[in-house]
MMTF fields as JSON, N, C-alpha, C and O atoms, coordinates in Angstrom:
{
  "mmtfVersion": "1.0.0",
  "mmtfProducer": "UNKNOWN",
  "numBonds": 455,
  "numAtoms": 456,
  "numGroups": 114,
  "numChains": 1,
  "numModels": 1,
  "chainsPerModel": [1],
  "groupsPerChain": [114],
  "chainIdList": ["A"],
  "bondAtomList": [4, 2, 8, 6, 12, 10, 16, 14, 20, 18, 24, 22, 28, 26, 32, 30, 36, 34, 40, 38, 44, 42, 48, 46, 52, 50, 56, 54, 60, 58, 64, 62, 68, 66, 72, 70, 76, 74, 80, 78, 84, 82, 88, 86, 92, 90, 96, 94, 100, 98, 104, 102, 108, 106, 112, 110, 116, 114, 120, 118, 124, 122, 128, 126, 132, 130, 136, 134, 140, 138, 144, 142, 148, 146, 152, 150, 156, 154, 160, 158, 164, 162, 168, 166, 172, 170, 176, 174, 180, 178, 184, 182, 188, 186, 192, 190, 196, 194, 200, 198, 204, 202, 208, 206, 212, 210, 216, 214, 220, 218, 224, 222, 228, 226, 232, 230, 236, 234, 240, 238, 244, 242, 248, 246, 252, 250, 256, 254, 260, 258, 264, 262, 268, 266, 272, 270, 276, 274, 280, 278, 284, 282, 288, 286, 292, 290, 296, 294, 300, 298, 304, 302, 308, 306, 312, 310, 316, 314, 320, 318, 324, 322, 328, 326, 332, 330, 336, 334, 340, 338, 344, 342, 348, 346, 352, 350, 356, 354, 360, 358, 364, 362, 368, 366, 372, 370, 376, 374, 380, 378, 384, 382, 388, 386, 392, 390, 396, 394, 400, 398, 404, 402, 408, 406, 412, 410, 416, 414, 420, 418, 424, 422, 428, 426, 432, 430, 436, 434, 440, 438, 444, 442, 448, 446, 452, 450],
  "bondOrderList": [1, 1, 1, 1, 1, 1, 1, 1, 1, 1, 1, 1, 1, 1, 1, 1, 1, 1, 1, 1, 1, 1, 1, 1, 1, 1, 1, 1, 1, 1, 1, 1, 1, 1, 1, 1, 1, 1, 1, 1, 1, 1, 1, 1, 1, 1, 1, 1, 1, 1, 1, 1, 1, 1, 1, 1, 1, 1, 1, 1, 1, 1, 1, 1, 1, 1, 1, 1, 1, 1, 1, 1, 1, 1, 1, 1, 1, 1, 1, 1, 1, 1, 1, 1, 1, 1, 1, 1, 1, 1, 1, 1, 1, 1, 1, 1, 1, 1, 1, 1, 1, 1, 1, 1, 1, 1, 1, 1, 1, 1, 1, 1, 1],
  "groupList": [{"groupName": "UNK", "atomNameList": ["N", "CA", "C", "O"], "elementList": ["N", "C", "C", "O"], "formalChargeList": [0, 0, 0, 0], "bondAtomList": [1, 0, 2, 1, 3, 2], "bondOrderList": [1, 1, 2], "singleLetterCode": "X", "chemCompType": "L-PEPTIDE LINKING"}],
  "groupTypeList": [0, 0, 0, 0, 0, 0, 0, 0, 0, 0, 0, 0, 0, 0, 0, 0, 0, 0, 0, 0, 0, 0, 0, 0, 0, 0, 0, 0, 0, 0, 0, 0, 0, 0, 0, 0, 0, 0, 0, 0, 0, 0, 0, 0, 0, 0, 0, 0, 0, 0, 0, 0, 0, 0, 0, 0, 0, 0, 0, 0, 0, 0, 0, 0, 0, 0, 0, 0, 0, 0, 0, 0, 0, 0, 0, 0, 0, 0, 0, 0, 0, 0, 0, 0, 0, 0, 0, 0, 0, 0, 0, 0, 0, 0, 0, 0, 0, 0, 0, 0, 0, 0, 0, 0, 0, 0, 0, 0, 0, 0, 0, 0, 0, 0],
  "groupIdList": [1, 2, 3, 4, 5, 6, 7, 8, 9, 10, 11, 12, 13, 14, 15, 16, 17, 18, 19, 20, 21, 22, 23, 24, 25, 26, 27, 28, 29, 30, 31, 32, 33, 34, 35, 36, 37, 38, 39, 40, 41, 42, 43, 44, 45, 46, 47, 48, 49, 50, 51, 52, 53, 54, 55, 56, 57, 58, 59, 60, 61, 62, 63, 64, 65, 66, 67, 68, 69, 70, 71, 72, 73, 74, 75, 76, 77, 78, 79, 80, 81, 82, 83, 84, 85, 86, 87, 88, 89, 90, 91, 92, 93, 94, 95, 96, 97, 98, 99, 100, 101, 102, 103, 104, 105, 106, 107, 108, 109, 110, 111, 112, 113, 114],
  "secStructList": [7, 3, 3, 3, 7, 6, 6, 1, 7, 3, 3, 3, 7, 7, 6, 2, 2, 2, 2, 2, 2, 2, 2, 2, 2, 2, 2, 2, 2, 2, 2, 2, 2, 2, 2, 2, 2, 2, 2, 2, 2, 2, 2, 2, 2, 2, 2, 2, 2, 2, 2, 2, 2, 2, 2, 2, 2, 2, 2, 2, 2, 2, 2, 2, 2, 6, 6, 6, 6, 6, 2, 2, 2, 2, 2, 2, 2, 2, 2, 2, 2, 2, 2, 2, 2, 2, 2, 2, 2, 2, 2, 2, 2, 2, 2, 2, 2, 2, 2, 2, 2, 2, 2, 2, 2, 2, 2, 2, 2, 2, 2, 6, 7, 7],
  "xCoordList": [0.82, 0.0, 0.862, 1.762, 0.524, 1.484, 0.516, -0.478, 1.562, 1.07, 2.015, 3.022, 1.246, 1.646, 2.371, 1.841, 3.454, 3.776, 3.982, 3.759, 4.218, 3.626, 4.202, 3.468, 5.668, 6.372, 5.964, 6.452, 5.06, 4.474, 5.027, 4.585, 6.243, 7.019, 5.758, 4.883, 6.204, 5.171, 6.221, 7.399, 5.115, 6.03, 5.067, 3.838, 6.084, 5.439, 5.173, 6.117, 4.072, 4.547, 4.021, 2.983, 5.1, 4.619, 4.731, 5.72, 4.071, 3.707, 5.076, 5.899, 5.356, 6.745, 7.014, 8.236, 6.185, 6.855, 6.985, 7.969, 6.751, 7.355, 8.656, 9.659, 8.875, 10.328, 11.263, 12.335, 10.806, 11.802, 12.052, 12.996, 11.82, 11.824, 12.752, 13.806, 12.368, 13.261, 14.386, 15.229, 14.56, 15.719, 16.894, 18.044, 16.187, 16.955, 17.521, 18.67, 16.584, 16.426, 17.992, 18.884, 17.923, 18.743, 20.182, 21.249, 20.202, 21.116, 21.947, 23.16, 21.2, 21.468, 22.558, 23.781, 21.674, 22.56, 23.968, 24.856, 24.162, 24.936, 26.119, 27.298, 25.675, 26.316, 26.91, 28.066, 26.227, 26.895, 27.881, 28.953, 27.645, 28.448, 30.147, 31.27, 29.953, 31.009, 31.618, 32.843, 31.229, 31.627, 32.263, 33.472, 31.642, 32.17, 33.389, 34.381, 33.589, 34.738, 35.748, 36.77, 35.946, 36.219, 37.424, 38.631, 36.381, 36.635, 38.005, 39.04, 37.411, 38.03, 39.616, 40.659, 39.614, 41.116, 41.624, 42.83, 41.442, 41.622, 43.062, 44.283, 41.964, 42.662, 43.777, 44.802, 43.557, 44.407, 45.368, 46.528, 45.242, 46.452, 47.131, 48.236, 46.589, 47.102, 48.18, 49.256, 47.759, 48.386, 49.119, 49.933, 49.628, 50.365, 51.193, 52.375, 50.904, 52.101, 52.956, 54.14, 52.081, 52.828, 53.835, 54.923, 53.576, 54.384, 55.793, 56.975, 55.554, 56.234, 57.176, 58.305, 57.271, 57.369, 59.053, 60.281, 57.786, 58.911, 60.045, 61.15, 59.373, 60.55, 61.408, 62.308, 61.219, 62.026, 63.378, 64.547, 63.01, 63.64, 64.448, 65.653, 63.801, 64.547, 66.477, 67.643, 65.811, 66.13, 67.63, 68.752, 67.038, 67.902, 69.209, 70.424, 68.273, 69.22, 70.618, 71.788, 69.734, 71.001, 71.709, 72.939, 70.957, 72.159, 72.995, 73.802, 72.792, 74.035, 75.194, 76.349, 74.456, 75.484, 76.339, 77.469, 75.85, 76.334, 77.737, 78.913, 76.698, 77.936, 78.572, 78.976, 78.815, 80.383, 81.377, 82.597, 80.46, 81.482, 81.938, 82.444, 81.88, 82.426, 83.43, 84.462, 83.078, 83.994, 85.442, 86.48, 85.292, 86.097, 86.82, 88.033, 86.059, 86.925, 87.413, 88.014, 87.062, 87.888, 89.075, 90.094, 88.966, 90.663, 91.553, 92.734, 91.003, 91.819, 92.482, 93.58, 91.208, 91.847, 93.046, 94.16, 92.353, 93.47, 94.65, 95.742, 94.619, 96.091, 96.691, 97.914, 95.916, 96.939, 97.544, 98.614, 96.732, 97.02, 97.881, 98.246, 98.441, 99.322, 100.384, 101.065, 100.73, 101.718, 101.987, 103.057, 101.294, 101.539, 102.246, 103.273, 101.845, 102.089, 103.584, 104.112, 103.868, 105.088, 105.746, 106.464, 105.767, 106.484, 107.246, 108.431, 105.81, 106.112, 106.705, 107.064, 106.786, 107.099, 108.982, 109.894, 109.044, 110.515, 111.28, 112.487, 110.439, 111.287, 111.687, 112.75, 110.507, 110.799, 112.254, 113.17, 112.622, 112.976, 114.608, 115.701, 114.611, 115.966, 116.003, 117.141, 115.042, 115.112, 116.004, 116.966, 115.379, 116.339, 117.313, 118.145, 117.387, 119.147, 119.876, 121.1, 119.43, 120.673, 120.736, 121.911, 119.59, 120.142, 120.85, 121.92, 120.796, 121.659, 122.838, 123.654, 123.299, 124.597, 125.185, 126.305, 124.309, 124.887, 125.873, 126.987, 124.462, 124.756, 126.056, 127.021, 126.107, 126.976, 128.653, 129.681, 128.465, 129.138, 129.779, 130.986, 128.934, 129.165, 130.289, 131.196, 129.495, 129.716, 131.243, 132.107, 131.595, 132.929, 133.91, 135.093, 133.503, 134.417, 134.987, 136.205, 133.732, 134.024, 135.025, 136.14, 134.871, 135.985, 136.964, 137.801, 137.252, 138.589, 138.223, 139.245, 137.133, 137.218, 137.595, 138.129, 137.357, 137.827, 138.886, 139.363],
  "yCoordList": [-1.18, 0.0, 1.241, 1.416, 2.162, 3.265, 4.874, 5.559, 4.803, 6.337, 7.367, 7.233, 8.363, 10.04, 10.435, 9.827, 11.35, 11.603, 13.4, 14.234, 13.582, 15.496, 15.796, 16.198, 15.919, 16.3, 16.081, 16.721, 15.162, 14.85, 13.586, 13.083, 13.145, 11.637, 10.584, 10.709, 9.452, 8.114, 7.247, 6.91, 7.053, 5.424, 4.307, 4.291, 3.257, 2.092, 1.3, 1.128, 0.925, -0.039, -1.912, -2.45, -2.24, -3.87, -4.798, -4.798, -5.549, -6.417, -7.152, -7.529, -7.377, -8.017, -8.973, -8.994, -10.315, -11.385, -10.434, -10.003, -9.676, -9.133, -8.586, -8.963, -7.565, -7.052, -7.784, -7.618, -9.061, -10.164, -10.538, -9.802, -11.162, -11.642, -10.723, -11.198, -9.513, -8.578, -8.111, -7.498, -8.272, -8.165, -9.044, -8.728, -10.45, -11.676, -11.513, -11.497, -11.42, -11.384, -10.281, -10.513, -9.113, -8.006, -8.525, -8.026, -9.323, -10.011, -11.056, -10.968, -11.905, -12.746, -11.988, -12.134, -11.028, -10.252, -9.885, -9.892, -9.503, -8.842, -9.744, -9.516, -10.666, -12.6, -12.571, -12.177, -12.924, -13.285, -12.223, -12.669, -11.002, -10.073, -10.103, -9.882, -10.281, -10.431, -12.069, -11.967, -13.412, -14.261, -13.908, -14.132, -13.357, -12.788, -11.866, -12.316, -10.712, -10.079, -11.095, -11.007, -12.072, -13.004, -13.258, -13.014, -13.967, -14.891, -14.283, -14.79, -13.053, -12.184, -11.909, -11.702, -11.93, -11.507, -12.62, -12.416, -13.86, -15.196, -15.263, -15.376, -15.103, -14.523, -14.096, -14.66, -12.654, -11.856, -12.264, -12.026, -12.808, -13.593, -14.504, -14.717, -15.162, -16.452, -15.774, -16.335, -14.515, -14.348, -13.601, -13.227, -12.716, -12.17, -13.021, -12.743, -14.288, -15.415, -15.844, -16.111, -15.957, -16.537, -15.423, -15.808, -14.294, -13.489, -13.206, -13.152, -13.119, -13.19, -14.381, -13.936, -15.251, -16.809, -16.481, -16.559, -16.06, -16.159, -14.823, -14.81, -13.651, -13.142, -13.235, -12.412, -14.026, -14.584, -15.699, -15.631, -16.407, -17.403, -16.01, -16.033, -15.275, -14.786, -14.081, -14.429, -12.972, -12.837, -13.474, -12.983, -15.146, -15.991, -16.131, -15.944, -16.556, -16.507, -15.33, -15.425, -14.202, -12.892, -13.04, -13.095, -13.109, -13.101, -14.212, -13.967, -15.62, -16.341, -16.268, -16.691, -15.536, -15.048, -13.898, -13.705, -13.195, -11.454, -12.189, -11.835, -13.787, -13.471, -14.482, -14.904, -15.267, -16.46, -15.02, -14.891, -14.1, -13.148, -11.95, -11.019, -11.793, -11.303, -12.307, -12.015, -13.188, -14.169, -14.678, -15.134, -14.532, -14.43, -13.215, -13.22, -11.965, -11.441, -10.618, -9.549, -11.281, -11.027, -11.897, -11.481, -13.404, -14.303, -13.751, -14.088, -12.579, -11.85, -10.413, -9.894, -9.932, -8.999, -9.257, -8.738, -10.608, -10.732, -11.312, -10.987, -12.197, -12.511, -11.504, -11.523, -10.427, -8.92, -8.266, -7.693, -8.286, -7.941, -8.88, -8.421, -9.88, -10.638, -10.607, -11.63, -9.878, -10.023, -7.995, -7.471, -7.626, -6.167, -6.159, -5.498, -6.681, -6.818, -7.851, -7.584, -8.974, -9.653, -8.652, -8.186, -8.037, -6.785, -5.744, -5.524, -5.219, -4.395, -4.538, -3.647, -5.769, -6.296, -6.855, -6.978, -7.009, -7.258, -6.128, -6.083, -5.057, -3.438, -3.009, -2.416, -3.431, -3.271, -4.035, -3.213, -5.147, -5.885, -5.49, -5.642, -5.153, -4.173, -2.931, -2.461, -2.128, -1.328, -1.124, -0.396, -1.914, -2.488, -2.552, -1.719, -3.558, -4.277, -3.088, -3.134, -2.151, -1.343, -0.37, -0.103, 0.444, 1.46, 0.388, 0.867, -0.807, -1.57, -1.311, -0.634, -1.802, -1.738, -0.539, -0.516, 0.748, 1.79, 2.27, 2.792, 1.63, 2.28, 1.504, 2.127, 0.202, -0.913, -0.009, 0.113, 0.572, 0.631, 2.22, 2.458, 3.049, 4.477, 4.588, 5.367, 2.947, 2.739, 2.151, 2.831, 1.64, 0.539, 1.883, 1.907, 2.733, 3.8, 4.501, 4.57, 5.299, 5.981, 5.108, 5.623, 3.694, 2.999, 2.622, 2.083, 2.691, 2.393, 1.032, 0.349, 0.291, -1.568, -1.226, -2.058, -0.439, -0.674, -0.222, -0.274],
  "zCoordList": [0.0, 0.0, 0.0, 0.822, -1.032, -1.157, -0.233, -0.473, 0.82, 1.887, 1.01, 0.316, 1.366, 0.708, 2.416, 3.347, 2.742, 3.807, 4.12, 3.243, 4.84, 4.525, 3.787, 2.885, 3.411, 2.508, 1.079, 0.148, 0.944, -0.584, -1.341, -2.374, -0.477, -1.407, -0.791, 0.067, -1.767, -1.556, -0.757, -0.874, 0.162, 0.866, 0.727, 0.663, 0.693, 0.547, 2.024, 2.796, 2.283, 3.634, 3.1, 2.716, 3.31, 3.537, 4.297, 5.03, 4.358, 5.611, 6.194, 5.359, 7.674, 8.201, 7.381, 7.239, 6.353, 5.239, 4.68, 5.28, 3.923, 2.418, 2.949, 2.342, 4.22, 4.302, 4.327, 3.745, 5.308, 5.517, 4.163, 3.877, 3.235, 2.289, 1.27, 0.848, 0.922, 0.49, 1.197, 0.543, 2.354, 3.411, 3.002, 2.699, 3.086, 2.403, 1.033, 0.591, 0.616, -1.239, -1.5, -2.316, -0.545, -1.029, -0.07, -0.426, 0.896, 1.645, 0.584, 0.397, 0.027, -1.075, -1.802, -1.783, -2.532, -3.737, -3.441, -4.294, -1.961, -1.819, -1.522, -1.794, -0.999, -0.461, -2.259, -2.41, -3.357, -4.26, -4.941, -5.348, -5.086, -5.143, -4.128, -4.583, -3.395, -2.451, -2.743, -2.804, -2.927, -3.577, -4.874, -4.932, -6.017, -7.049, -6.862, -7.436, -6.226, -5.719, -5.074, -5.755, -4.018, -3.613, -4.699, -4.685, -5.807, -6.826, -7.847, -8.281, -7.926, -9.07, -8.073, -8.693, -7.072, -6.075, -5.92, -6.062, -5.682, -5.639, -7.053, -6.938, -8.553, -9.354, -9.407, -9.79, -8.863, -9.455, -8.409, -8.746, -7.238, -6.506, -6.773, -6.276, -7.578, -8.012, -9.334, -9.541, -10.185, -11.561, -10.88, -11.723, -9.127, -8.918, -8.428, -8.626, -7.66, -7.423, -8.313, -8.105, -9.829, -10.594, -11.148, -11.576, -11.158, -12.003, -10.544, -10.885, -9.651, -8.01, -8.549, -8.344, -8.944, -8.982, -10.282, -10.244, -11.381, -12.392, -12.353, -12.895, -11.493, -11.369, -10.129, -9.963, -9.404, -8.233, -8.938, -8.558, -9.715, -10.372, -11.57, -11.818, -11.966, -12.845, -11.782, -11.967, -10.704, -9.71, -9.474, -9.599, -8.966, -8.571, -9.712, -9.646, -10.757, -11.989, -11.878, -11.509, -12.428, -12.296, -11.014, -10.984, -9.916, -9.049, -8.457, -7.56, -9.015, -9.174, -10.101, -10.039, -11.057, -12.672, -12.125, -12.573, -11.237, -10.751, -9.889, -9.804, -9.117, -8.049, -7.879, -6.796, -9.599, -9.917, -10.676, -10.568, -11.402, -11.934, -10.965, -11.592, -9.75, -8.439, -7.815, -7.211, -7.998, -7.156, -8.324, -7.844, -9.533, -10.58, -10.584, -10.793, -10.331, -9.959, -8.779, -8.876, -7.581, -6.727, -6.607, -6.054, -7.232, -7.33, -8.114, -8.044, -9.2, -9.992, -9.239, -9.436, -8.17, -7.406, -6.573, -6.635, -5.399, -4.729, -5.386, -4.919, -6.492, -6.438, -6.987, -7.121, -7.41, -7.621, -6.802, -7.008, -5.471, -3.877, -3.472, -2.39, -3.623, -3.331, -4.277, -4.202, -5.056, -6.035, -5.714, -5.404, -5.823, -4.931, -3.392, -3.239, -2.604, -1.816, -0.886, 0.193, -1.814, -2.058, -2.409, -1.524, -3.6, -4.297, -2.899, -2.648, -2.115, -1.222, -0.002, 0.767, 0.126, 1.109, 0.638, 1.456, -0.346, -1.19, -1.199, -0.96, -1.527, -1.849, -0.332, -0.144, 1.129, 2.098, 2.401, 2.372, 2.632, 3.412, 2.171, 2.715, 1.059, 0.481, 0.882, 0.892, 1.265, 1.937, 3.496, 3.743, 4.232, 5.289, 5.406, 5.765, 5.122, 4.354, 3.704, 3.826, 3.112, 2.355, 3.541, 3.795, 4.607, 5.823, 6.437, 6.813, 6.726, 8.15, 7.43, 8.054, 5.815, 5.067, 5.48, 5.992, 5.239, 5.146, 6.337, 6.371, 7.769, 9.017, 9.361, 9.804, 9.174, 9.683, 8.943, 9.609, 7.261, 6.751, 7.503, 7.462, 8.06, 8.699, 9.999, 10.295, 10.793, 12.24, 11.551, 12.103, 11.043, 10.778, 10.131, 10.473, 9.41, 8.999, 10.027, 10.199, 11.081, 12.111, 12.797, 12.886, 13.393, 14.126, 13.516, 14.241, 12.302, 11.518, 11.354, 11.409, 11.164, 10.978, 9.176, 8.442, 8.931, 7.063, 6.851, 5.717]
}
């Protein structure tokens, strides 16, 4: 039954089965709507795992490739650092040896040993 209300809009009133029923009815809709949304994220989770997936593996890939050619060349660094460093350690230890010569050779002049 449609009432007029002061303002002039129409309301409808219907009996407690009909609201219930449309209560449900509009409960329903909203139940499958939300299943449907559900459904559609389910989806797009599943096509974001997979794409997660292949670039994780891609990922892995580059960075085992990044890091045999780091480790290639750090055996190229250090045995440069070890061939530098032998070096420096060679120029040291003539280094040495020629002040002890010198001093040994200073101290033996001053005392007349030569």
């Amino acid at each position: 039954m449609a009432m007029t209300n002061k303002k002039g809009s129409t309301e409808v009133s219907y009996s407690g089965d009909t609201r219930l029923a449309l209560l449900e009815h509009t409960i329903n809709d909203i139940n499958k709507t939300l299943e449907r949304f559900e459904k559609r994220f389910d989806r797009l989770e599943e096509k974001i795992d997979s794409q997660w997936g292949a670039m994780n593996s891609k990922i892995d890939s580059q960075s085992s490739s990044i890091n045999s050619k780091i480790d290639g060349q750090n055996s190229s660094i250090n045995s440069k650092i070890d061939s530098h460093y032998r070096t420096t350690i060679n120029m040291l230890l003539g280094l040495y040896g020629g002040v002890i010569a010198v001093l040994v050779t200073a101290i033996g002049k001053a005392y007349h040993w030569f």
